[in-house]
ZAMARGU-4260 file (C-alpha; in steps of 0.2 Angstrom, whole numbers, plus 5000, padded with zeros to 4 digits):
<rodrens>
0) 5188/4780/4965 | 5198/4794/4975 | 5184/4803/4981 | 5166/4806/4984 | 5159/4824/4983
5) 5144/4829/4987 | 5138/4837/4971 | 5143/4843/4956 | 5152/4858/4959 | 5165/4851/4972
10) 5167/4837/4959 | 5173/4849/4946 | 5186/4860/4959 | 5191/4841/4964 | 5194/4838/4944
15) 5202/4854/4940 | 5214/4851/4956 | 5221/4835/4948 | 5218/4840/4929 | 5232/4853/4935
20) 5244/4840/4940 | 5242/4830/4927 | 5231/4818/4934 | 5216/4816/4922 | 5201/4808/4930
25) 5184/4803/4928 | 5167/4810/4935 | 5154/4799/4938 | 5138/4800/4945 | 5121/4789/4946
30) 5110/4806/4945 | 5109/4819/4931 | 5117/4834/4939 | 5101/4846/4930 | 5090/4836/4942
35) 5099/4833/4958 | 5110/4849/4961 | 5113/4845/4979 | 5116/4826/4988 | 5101/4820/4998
40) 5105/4803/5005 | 5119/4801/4991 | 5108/4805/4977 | 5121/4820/4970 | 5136/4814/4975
45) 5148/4814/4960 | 5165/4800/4962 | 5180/4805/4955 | 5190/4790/4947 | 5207/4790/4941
50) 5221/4778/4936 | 5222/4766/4949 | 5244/4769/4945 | 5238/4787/4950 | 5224/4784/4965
55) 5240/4787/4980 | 5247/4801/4971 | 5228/4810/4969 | 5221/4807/4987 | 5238/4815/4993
60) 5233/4828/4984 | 5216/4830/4989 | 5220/4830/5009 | 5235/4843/5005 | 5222/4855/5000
65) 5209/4852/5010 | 5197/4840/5004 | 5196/4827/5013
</rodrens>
């Protein structure tokens, strides 16, 4: 896990981010997005996963642009 966002949305610019880099990844949450749009008390919150070879690589990423 390289991240935590806080829903669904911020999950998918995080993906599309590293997608773009070639860094494929991994969405995964304990709540269907269709019923918990937004995170109360973690309960939207979406983790993104990648290769662990990757993780470094992706979390530089993520704090160049501003997401961290």
């Amino acid at each position: 896990m390289v991240y935590r966002a806080a829903g669904e949305m911020e999950a998918r610019i995080i993906q599309g981010l590293l997608q773009s880099y070639g860094i494929p990844c991994l969405l995964k949450s304990n709540a269907a997005s269709s019923v918990h749009a937004f995170a109360v008390d973690g309960m939207g919150e979406v983790r993104i996963m990648v290769w662990e070879s990757m993780a470094s690589r992706a979390r530089g990423l993520i704090r160049e642009k501003g997401h961290d």
